[in-house]
C-alpha positions in Angstrom: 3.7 20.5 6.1 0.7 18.5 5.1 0.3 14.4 5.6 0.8 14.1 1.9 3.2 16.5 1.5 5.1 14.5 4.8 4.3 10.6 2.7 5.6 12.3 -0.6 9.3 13.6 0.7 9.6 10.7 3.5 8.5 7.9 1.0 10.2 4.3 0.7 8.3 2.6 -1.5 5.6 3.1 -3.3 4.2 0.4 -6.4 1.3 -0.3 -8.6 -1.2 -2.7 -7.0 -5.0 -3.6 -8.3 -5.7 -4.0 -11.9 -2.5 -2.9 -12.7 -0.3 -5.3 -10.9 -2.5 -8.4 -11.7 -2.7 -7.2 -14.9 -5.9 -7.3 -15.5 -6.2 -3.6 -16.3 -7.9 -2.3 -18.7 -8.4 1.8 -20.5 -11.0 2.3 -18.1 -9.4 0.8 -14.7 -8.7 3.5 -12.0 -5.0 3.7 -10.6 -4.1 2.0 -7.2 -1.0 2.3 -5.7 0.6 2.2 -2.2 3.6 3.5 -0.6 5.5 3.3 2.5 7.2 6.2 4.3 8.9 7.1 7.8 7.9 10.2 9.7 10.1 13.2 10.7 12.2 12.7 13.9 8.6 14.8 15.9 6.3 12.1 14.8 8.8 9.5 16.8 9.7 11.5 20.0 6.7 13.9 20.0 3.1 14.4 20.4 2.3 13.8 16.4 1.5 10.6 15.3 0.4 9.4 11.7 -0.2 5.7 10.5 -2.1 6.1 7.0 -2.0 9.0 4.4 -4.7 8.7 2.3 -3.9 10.5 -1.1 -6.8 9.2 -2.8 -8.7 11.4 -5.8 -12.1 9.8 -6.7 -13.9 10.7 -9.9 -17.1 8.8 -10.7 -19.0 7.8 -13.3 -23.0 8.7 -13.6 -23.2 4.9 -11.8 -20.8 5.7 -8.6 -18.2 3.9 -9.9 -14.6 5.0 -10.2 -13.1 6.1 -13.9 -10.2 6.1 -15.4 -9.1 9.4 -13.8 -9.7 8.0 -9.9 -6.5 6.9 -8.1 -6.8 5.2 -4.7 -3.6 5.9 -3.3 -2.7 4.9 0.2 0.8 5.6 1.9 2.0 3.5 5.4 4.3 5.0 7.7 6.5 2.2 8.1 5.9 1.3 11.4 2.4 0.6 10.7 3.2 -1.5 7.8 5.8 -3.4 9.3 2.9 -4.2 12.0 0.4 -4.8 9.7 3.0 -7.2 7.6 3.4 -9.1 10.6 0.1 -9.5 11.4 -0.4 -11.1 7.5 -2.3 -8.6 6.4 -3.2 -10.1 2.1 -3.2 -6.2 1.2 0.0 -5.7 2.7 1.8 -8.7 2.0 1.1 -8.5 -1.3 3.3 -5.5 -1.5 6.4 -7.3 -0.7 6.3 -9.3 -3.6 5.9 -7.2 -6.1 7.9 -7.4 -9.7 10.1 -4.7 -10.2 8.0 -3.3 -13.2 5.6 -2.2 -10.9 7.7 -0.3 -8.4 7.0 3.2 -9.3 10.0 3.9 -6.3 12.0 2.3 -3.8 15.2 4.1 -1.7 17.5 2.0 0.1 15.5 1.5 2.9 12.5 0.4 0.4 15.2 -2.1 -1.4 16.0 -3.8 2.4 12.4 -4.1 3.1 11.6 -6.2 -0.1 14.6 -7.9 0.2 13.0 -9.1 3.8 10.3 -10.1 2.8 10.3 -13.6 4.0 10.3 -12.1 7.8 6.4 -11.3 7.5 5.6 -14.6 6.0 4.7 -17.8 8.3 1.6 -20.6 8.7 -0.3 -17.6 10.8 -1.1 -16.3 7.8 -3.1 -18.7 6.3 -6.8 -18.1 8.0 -6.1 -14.1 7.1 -6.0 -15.5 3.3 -8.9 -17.9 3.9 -11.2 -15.4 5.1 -10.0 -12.6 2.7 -11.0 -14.9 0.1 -14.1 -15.8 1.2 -14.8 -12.0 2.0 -14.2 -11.1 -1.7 -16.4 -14.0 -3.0 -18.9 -12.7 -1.1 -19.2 -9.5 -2.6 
């Protein structure tokens, strides 16, 4: 079994960021979306290990930019997304409140882990914001 294959049947969550959930999108904005999935019992007790399944599929325009068809797609196993939440990651945390029109699906275990959401959230995370923000005003 692939990586994808593995973040497709294992998946949690998985939503509509970008463009889309800020809507701000447009007919020629790409597709972003992110999802959260645990592992198979081997990637816990064996020698496998897998943080970030990248499903990505890029198609550019004559000016390297991504079109329409490009989807940046990124799944977290959900132990590095917990500690990536925890460590108030802006990209992350952002997932955890998303409205339910963007959830393209969420299991049980997906429903518990928006429903915590205030768990990841404390004062900490306020330099991560500030310099994510300045980060994307420099660019």
């Amino acid at each position: 079994m692939t990586e994808q294959e593995l973040a497709q049947q294992n998946k949690i969550l998985e939503i509509n960021t970008g463009s889309t959930l800020y809507g701000t999108r447009t007919p020629k904005s790409d597709n972003d979306r992110v999802g959260v999935f645990i592992a198979n019992w081997d990637y816990y007790v064996g020698l496998k290990e897998v943080r970030i399944v990248d499903s990505s599929k890029q198609v550019k325009d004559k000016g390297g930019r991504n079109t329409k068809d490009s989807e940046d797609c990124s799944y977290y196993e959900l132990r590095e997304y917990i500690k990536l939440a925890r460590q108030g990651n802006p990209n992350i945390l952002e997932t955890l409140f998303v409205d339910t029109g963007n959830i393209i699906h969420i299991s049980p275990i997906g429903r518990k882990l928006l429903r915590d959401k205030h768990l990841f959230v404390s004062q900490s995370i306020k330099q991560r914001y500030l310099g994510y923000a300045y980060s994307q005003r420099h660019k």
